[in-house]
C-alpha positions, 0 to 999 in steps of 0.5 A: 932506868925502869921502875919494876911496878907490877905488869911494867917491867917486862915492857919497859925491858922489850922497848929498852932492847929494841930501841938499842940500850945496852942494858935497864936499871930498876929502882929499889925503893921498896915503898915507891916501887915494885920488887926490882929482882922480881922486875929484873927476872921478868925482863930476863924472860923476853929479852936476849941481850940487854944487861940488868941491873938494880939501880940502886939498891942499898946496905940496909934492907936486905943483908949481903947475903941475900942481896948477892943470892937474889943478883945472883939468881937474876944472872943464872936467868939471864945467861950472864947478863946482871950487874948489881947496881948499889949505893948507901941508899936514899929514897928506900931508907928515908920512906923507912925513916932512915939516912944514908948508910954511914960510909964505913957501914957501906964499906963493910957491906961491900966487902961482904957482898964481894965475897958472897958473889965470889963464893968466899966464906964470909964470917958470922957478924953476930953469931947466937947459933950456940943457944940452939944446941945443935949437933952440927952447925955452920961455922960461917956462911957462903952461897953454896949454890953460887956455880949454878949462876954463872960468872961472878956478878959485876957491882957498880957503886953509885958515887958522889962523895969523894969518900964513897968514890974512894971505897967503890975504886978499892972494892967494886968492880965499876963506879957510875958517877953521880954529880951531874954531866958538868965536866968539871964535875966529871973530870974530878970524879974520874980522876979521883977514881981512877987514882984509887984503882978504878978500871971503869968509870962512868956516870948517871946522866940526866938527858932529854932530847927536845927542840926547845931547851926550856921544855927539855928542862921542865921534863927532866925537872924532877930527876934533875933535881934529885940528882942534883940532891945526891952532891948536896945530901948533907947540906954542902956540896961534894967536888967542885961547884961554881957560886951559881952552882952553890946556892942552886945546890943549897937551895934544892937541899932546903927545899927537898920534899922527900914525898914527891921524889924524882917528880916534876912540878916539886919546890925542889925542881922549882929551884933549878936555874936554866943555867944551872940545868944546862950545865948539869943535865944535858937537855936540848936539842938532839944534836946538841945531846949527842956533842955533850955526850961525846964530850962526856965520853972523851973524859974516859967514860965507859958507861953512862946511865940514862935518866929521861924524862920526870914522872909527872912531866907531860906524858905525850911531851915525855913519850916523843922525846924518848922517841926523840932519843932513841931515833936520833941520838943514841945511833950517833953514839955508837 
């Protein structure tokens, strides 16, 4: 995961590529970062392999349209390489006052954005173009630039509902799971998945890689806890949850300080238990990451998505289990 703040993005990209990622996703979340199509369009430039992706943008703050030409654009840049990572949105709407995207207004959104990213015509939503008086004009929209770009860009939902896995298995083209790297959790997610139509599924995972699981813990806290978030949004958990599992779910949905989002030392990462973030992330030793990943894999993922170390976690601490990660875990998974 990247966070495209300005003078960043070209950096995290060129260490992504040489330590061997496959790809980097940038946050959108406008008020708390930078522009991610303008990050996405900086990695292009000095990497040559690495796969690029939002993650995630949302169906609220730009319209289809312009969602798939600035995706679209990235993957013209890149020589193939985007991918358009998007979910009913959190962090981005909330700093605007906003909830989550209705499932059925995301639903719609996806149907719009596939068909600009396919080149289809697209219906108008609201049309008033007639108060114009214009000679000739548009009777629907598409981007009529799209061949220029290349092939289609793939979209990845960003799932955890059961009602949100069900429309990204009908209308993406993956769906990444984000209900933690409990296997049970996961098993369920992809069986709900693929039942509906999914040909890929993987999952967000919240890994750090340090000899000392308590200190693996404190750096991954605050991203933990804001995916822990994701299946309790509403106040009751999504899938299947242990009691312990439950109430450490309830009680970070209580404590949630939305202002100090994916940061460590918060009141929401201050009620994870060691057991629940055990079972939820896969923190500890880098032998013990690559067996739970493995494990992971063998459910039938075919993506996972990275999620280090915490902002405001010790950043020397952070730094050497990155290293930790890259040196001794993500060979083993090759």
């Amino acid at each position: 995961m990247g966070v495209g703040l300005p003078g960043l993005a070209s950096r995290q990209a060129e260490r992504a590529e040489a330590a061997g990622f496959d790809g980097i996703q940038m946050v959108d979340s406008q008020n708390l970062a930078g522009d991610p199509y303008i990050a996405l369009a900086m990695a292009a430039r000095v990497t040559d392999r690495l796969k690029l992706g939002t993650g995630v943008t949302n169906p609220v703050t730009r319209h289809p349209a312009v969602t798939a030409a600035a995706i679209a654009t990235v993957q013209g840049e890149s020589g193939g390489r985007a991918q358009l990572g998007i979910g009913r949105g959190d962090s981005a709407l909330a700093h605007l006052g906003r909830a989550p995207a209705p499932v059925a207004v995301f639903e719609r959104y996806l149907e719009d954005l596939q068909a600009y990213l396919r080149g289809d015509h697209v219906q108008f939503a609201d049309p008033n173009l007639d108060t114009l008086g214009l000679a000739g004009a548009p009777t629907d929209s598409r981007l009529t630039w799209l061949a220029l770009a290349g092939a289609k860009v793939p979209v990845a939902v960003a799932a955890t509902g059961p009602r949100v896995i069900d429309v990204a298995a009908r209308l993406a083209d993956r769906v990444t799971l984000a209900v933690g790297a409990d296997p049970d959790r996961l098993r369920w997610g992809s069986e709900r998945a693929r039942a509906g139509g999914a040909s890929s599924v993987g999952a967000y995972v919240n890994v750090v890689a340090h000899p000392d699981v308590d200190q693996a813990i404190a750096l991954a806290e605050g991203g933990l806890a804001s995916f822990a978030r994701f299946s309790v949004m509403h106040g009751a958990p999504t899938g299947p949850v242990t009691t312990e599992q439950r109430d450490v779910l309830t009680t970070v949905h209580a404590a949630y300080d939305m202002n100090a989002h994916t940061q460590a030392g918060t009141p929401q990462a201050a009620a994870l238990t060691r057991d629940f973030a055990d079972r939820f992330g896969i923190l500890g030793p880098a032998g013990d990451c690559v067996r739970r990943l493995h494990e992971i894999v063998a459910l039938g993922l075919d993506h996972l998505v990275i999620v280090g170390p915490s902002i405001g976690a010790d950043r020397d601490e952070a730094a050497a289990a990155q290293r930790r990660f890259a040196e001794e875990v993500l060979p083993a998974l090759r």
